[in-house]
N, C-alpha and C positions, 0 to 999 in steps of 0.2 A: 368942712371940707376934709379933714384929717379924719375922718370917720368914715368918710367915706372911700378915700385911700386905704386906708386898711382894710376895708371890705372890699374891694376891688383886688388888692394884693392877696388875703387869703380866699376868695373864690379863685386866682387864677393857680395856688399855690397849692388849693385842692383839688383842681382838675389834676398838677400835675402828676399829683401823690397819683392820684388813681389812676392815670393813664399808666404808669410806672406798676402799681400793683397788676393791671390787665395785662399788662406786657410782660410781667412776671410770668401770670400763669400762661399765657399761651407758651414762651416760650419755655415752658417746665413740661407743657406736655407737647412739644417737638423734640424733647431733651436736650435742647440748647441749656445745660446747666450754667456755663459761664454767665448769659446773659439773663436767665432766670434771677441766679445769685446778684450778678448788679441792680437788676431792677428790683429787686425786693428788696435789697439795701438801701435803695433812697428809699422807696415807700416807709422801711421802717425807719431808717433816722427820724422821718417827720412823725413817726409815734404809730406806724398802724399796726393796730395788734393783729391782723391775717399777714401781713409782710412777715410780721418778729417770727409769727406759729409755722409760716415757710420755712424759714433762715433755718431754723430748730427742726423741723423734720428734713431738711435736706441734707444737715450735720447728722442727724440721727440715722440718716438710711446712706449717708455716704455717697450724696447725687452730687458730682461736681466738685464738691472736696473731699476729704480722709473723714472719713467715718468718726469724728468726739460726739461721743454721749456727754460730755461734760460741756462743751459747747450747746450741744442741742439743748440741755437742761436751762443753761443760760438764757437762750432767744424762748424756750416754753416759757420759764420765767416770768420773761417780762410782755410777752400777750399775754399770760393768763391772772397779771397784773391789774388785764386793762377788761376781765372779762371772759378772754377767748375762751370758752369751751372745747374746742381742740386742743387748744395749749394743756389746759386743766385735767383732761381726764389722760395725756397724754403725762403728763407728771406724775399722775395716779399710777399708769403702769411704769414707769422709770421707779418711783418709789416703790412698787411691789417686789419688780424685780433684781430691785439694787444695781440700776442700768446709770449711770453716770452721778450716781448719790449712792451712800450707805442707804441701804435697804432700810426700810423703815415703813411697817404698818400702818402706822398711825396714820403719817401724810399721806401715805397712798388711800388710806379710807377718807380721810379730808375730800381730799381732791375727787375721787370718786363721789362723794355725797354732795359736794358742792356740781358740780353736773348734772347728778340723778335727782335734785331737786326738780329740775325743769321736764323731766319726766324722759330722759335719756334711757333706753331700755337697754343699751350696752354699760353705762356707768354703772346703771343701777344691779347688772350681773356682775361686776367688776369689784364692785361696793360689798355684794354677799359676800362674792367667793374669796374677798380679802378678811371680811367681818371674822368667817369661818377658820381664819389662821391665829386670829388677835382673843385676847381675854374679856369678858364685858367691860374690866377698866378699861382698858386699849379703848375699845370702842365708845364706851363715856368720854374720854380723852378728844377724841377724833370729831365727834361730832359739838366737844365744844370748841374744838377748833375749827370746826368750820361755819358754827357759828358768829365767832369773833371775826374771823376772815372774811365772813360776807358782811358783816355788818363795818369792817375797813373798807368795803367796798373791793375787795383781792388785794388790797396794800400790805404789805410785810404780812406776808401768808409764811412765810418758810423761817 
C-alpha cells in the first residue's frame, strides 16, 4: 500500500513539474517574464534540467531580471549537470568568452566536445574554432577532461 502511495504521489508531482515547465515556456514567449521566472522555478526546484537551462539563459539575456552572467553560469551549471546539452555548449561559450567565469580554453573545449559528441554541428564549429586558440596540450587536457566528465556522468565537471 505504501508503494503505492508513493507512486500515486510522484505521478501527480510529475504532472506538476511539467505543467509548471509548459507554463514556463508559453509564458516566456508572450514575454510574461515574471511568470515564466516563477514557473520555471518550481519546475527547477524539483530538479529539471530545461527549467535550470531557462533560469540561466534568462539571467544571461537579462529577461525579467538584471542581466548576471554569474548567476546564468550557476542555473547552466546545474542542467548541464544533469545532461542538458543547451546548458553544456552554453558554458562552452561563457568559458570561451570569459562571460561570467575567467576565461578559460580548456573548459570551454570540454564543454564544446562534450556536446559535439552527439554530432551537434554548432558545438562541433565551436569546439574547432576554440581548438585553433589552445596548444595541443590545452587540447590533450580538454578532451581528458571531458572524458572524466562523461564518464561522472556531468557530476563535478567544473
Amino acid at each position: 500500500m505504501k508503494k503505492l502511495l508513493v507512486a500515486v504521489l510522484l505521478m501527480f508531482a510529475s504532472a506538476a513539474w511539467a505543467d509548471n515547465l509548459r507554463d514556463g515556456y508559453a509564458a516566456i514567449t508572450t514575454k510574461n517574464y515574471p511568470v515564466a521566472l516563477s514557473k520555471f522555478r518550481l519546475a527547477a526546484a524539483q530538479g529539471d534540467a530545461g527549467a535550470q537551462f531557462m533560469i540561466g539563459a534568462m539571467f544571461n539575456e537579462g529577461l525579467g531580471v538584471a542581466q548576471d552572467y554569474v548567476e546564468a553560469v550557476r542555473w547552466y551549471r546545474l542542467a548541464a549537470a544533469q545532461g542538458n546539452a543547451d546548458a553544456q555548449h552554453n558554458l562552452g561559450v561563457m568559458f570561451s568568452e570569459g562571460i561570467g567565469v575567467a576565461q578559460d580554453f580548456t573548459r570551454a573545449h570540454m564543454w564544446f566536445n562534450l556536446v559535439a559528441v552527439s554530432g551537434d554541428k554548432e558545438a562541433v564549429k565551436n569546439r574547432d574554432l576554440t581548438a585553433a586558440r589552445m596548444t595541443p596540450q590545452q587540447i590533450a587536457q580538454a578532451q581528458q577532461l571531458a572524458r572524466e566528465c562523461a564518464a561522472r556522468n556531468f557530476k563535478n565537471c567544473d
